[in-house]
N, C-alpha and C positions, 0 to 999 in steps of 0.2 A: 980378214976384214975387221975394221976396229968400228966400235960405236961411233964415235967420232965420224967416222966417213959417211957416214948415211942419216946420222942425227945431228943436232945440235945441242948439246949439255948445258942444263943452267939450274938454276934454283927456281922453283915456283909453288904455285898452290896445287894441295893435292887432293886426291877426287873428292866431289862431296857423297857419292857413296862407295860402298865396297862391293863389286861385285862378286859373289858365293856364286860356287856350283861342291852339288853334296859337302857343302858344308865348310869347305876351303876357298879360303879368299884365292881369288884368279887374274889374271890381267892378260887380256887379252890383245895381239897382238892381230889385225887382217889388214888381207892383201885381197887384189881381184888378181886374175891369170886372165893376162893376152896373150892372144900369141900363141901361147899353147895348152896343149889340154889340162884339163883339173887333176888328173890323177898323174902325169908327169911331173906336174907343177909339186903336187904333194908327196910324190916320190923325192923328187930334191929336197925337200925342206924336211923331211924322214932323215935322208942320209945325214943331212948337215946338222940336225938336233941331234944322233946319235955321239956323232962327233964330240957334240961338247959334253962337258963332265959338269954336273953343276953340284952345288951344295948339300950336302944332308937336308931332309926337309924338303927340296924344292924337285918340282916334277912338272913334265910339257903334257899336250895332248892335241892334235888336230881334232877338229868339231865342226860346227858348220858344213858348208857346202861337201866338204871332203865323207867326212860322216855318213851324207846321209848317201852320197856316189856310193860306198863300201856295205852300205844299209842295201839299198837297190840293188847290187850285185849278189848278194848272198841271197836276196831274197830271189829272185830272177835263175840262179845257179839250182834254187829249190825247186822253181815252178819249171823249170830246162827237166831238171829228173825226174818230177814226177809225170812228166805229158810224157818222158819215155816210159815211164809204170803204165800210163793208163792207156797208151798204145800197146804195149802188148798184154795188158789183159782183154782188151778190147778186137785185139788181131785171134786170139787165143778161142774167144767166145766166136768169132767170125768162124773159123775154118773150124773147130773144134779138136783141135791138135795143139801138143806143145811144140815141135817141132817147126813146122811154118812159119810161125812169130817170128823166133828165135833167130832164123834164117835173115827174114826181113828186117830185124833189130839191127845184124850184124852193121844194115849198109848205113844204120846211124853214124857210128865214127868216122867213116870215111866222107859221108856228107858234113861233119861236125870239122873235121880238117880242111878237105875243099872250100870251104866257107871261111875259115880261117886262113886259108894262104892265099884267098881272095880278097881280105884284108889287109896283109900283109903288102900285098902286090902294088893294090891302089892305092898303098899310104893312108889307109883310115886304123883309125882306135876301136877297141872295143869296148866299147860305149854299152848304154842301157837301150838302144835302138837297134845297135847288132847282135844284141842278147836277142832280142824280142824277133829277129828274125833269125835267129839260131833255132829259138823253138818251132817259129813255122817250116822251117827247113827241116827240122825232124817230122815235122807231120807229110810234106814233100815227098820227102824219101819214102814212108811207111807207103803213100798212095804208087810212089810210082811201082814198088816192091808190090804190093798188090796184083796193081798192071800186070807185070812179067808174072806172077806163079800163078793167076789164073788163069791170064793167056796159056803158060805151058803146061797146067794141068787139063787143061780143054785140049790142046795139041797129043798130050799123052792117053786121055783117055779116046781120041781118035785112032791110037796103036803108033805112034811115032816114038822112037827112043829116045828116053832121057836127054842126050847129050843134044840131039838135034833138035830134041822139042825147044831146049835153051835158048839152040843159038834161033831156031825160025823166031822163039818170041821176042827174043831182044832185037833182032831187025823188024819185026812186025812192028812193033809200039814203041819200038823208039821216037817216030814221030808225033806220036800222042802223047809223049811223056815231055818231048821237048815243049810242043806247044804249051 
């Protein structure tokens, strides 16, 4: 695609200021995105600036809205890890064991992908709203894991064996865990 097709070229008057960022003059180029999401939208225009080859001296950068999406997500990715830090020191202080936690931790990933191919399924993005319940979904998990090992540590210390203590507690509270 050529300037031409999307501009009109001519001669005119040019700005009356310069706008700087750190200290180099900039010119900035925005768009709004209908239609589709902000981070698609700024994936395309990624690929297409890599494309071009531009002169010594000259350099792009997405800023604005795109910016601060990629800001929110790092930041949101930190607070996603650390509520799994402070769920299991907090599981850890509960039962007084490393081992338990640990247990309970595992069924993070697998609630972290269910939630993600839940995504997927419905045709939604992940957004700075499916981060935020990504996190409550790890907290989720941690409670329903609770649920079942104390249910089946209560079943075990009744003289049931492990294996069947399991499965009575996952048919027991399955329904409390749904609700």
């Amino acid at each position: 695609m050529t300037l031409g097709q999307v501009a009109t070229i001519g001669y005119g008057v040019g700005p009356v200021s310069i706008q700087r960022v750190d200290r180099n003059r900039t010119m900035t180029i925005s768009g709004t995105a209908t239609g589709r999401s902000l981070g698609d939208v700024a994936s395309d225009v990624t690929k297409a600036m890599r494309q071009l080859s531009l002169p010594a001296g000259y350099s792009w950068s997405i800023r604005g809205g795109v910016q601060q999406l990629n800001n929110s997500f790092a930041t949101l990715g930190q607070a996603l890890i650390l509520s799994v830090v402070l769920e299991y020191m907090l599981l850890v202080a509960l039962y007084e064991s490393w081992f338990y936690p640990i247990v309970l931790i595992l069924g993070v990933p697998l609630g972290i992908v269910g939630a993600l191919w839940a995504l997927y399924i419905t045709h939604n993005t992940l957004n700075i709203f499916s981060i935020i319940g990504l996190i409550m979904a790890v907290g989720l998990v941690a409670k329903t894991g609770i649920l079942l090992v104390d249910y089946t540590n209560t079943l075990r210390k009744r003289g049931m064996p492990r294996t069947e203590a399991i499965q009575e507690a996952v048919r027991i509270r399955l329904r409390p865990i749904l609700m």
